[in-house]
VOGU-3710 file (C-alpha; in Angstrom, 3 decimals, decimal comma):
1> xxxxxxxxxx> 82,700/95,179/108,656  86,087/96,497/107,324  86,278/100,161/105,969  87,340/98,300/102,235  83,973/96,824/102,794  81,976/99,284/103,395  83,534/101,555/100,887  82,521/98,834/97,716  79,288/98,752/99,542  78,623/102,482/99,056
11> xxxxxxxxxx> 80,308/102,872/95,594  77,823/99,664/94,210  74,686/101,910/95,931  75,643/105,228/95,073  75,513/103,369/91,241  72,189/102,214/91,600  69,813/103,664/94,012  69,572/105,229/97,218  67,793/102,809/98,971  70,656/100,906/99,392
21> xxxxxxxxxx> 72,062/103,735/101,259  70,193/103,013/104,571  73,197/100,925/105,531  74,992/103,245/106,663  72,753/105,601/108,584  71,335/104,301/112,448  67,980/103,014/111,967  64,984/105,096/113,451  67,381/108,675/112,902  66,268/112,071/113,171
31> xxxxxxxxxx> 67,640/115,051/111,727  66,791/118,738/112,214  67,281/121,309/109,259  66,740/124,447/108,942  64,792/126,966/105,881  64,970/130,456/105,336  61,549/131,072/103,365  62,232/131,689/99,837  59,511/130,680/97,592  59,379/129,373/95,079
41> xxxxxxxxxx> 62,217/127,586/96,301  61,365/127,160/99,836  57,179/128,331/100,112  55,669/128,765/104,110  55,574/126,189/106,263  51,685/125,881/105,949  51,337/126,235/102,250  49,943/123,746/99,901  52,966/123,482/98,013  55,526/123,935/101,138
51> xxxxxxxxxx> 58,831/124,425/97,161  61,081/122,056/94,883  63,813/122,265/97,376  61,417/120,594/100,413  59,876/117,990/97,602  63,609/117,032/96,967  64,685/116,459/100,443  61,430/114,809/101,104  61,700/112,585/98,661  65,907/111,557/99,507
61> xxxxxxxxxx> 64,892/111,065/103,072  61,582/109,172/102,812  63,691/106,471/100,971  65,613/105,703/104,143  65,050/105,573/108,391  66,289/108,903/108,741  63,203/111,537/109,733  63,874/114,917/108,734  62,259/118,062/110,831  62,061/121,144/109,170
71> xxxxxxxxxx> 62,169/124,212/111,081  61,912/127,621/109,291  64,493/130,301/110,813  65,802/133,467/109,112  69,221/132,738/107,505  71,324/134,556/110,411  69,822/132,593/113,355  70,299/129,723/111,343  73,461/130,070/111,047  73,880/130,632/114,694
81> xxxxxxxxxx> 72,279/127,144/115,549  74,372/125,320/113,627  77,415/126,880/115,270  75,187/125,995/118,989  74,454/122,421/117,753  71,164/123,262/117,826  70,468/122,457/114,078  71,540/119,346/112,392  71,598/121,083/109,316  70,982/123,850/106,767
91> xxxxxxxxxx> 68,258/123,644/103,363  69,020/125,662/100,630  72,935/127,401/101,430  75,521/128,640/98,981  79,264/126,538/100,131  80,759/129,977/100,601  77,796/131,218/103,159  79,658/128,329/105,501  82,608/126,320/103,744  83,417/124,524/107,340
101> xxxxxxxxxx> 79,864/122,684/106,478  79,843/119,045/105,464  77,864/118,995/101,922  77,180/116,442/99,348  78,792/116,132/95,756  75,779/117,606/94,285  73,586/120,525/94,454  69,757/120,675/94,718  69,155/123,886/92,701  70,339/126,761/91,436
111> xxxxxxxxxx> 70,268/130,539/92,425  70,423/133,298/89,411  71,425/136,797/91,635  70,294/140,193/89,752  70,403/143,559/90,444  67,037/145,943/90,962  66,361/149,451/91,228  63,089/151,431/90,775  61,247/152,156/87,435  62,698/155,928/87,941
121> xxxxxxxxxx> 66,280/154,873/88,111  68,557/154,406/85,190  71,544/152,790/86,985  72,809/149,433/85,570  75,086/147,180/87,308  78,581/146,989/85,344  81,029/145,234/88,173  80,943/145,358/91,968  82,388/149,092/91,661  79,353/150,184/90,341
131> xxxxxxxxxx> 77,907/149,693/93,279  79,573/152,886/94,838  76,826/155,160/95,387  74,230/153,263/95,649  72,425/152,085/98,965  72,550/147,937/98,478  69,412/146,695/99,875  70,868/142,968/101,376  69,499/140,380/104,625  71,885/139,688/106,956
141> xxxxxxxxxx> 73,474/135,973/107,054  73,002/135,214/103,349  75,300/134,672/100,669  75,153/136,673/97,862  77,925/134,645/95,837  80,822/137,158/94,182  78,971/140,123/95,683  79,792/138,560/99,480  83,523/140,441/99,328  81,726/143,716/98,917
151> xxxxxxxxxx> 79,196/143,290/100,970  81,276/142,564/103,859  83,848/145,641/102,977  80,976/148,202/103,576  78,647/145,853/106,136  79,291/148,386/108,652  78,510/151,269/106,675  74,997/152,353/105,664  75,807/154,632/102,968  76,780/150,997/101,124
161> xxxxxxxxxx> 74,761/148,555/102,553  71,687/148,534/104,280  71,137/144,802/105,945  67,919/143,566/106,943  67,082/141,374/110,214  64,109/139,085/110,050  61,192/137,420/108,500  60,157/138,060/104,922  62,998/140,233/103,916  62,155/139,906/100,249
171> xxxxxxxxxx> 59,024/141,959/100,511  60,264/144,270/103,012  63,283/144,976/100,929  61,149/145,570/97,918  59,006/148,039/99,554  62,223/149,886/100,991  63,034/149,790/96,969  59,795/151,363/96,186  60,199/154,033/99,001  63,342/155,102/97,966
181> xxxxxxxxxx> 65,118/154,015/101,312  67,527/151,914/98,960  68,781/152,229/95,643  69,609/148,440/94,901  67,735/145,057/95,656  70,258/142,233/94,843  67,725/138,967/94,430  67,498/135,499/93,197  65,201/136,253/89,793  62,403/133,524/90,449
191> xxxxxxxxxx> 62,097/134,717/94,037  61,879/138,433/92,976  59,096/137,338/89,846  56,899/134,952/92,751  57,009/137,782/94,835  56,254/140,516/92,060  52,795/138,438/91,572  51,924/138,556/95,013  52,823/142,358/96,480  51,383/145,271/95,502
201> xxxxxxxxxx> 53,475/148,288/94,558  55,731/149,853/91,459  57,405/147,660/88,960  60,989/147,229/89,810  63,748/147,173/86,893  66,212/145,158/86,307  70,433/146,905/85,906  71,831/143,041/85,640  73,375/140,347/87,350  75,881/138,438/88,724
211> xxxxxxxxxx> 77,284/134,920/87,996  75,011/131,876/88,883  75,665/129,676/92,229  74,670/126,042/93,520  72,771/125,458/96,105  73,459/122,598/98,907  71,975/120,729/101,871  74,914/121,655/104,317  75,267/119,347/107,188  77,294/120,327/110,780
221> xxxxxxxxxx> 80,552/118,554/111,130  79,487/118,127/114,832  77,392/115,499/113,962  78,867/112,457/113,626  76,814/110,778/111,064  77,140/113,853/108,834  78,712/112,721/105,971  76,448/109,806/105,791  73,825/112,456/105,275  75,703/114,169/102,726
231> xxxxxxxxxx> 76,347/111,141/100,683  72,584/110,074/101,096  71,797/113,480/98,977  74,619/112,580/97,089  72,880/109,017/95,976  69,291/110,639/95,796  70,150/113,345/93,937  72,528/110,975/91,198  69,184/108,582/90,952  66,608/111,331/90,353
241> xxxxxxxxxx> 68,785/112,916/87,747  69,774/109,680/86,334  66,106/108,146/85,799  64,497/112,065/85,454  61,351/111,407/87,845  60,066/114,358/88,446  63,120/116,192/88,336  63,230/120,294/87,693  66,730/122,083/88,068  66,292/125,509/89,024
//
């Protein structure tokens, strides 16, 4: 099969459905991608309801011969698979947090960054320099879209930036919030709320936000079928839009 070929072949599938995609992935293929929990976006890996971002990439990849493994890491030793080969892949990732990545055209969500401080604060957020002075509450590996340049300016110093290694950094970062050990939780605002419900402690304010970012499935350029994968999301994504089945955009 020429490349000409297979080219019409993917641009008459990507048009239609992606069931037509299993061309161009090996039969019988397994994948391995990694989730940083982050419900209600990604939920644990033995809840009822595991989030919309699993249910999408459940539903691309049970179209098709590829099995997908989900393995739940914290973002920073996810990102050091992927640069071990250990990972095929990466659920959930803003382009910047890894640009060398191989990602679809299209995103499977959305994340809406704002800024939090106690109930006995008054500080709002007006620009990345308002920041100065305040002890930024952030976990280490993630991308925090436009705030990422500032973030890494003052990484290494703790009157700026406090980072946070491990598992659920959202509610440990919260409580550090509460305790006064930061002054500033920067959070996606449906994470923060789906947390809010479920941990006890004082109501955290909002002092604003930043720009909106996409969210990807980001595939290692090591593996050689990646951008088959990509394009695969590519095609699901296009028909679940297109025909609206049970489609939410976050």
């Amino acid at each position: 099969m020429t490349m000409s070929t297979i080219k019409h072949l993917f641009t008459r599938c990507l048009l239609t459905t992606v069931f037509c995609m299993a061309f161009v992935v090996k039969a019988d293929t397994k994948i391995s991608l990694a989730v940083t929990e982050r419900c209600p976006y990604i939920c644990a890996e033995n809840a009822l309801n595991q989030g919309v971002l699993i249910d999408i990439v459940k539903r691309i990849f049970d179209k098709t011969d590829v099995q997908v493994e989900i393995q739940y890491f914290p973002m920073n030793r996810a990102m050091r698979m992927l640069d071990n080969n250990s990972i095929d892949g990466v659920i959930g990732i803003l382009q910047r947090n890894a640009p060398k990545l191989v990602y679809p055209d299209e995103s499977i969500g959305q994340v809406q960054y704002s800024m939090y401080r106690s109930e006995k604060s008054d500080w709002l957020y007006t620009g990345l320099n308002s920041l100065k002075g305040q002890i930024l509450g952030v976990e280490v590996g993630k991308s925090y879209g436009i705030a990422d340049s500032y973030i890494q300016r003052y990484a290494n110093d703790e009157r700026f930036i406090y980072q946070y290694y491990g598992d659920n950094s959202t509610t440990n970062l919260m409580k550090l919030l509460e305790n006064g050990y930061i002054d500033v939780l920067l959070e996606d605002k449906n994470i923060l709320d789906f947390h809010t419900k479920n941990v006890q402690g004082g109501k955290l304010e909002e002092g604003g936000t930043i720009p909106s970012d996409h969210l990807y499935i980001g595939f290692s350029p090591s593996n050689k079928q990646a951008q088959e994968f990509a394009d695969l999301v590519t095609a699901g994504i296009t028909n679940m839009r297109n025909t609206q089945v049970n489609w939410r955009r976050y």
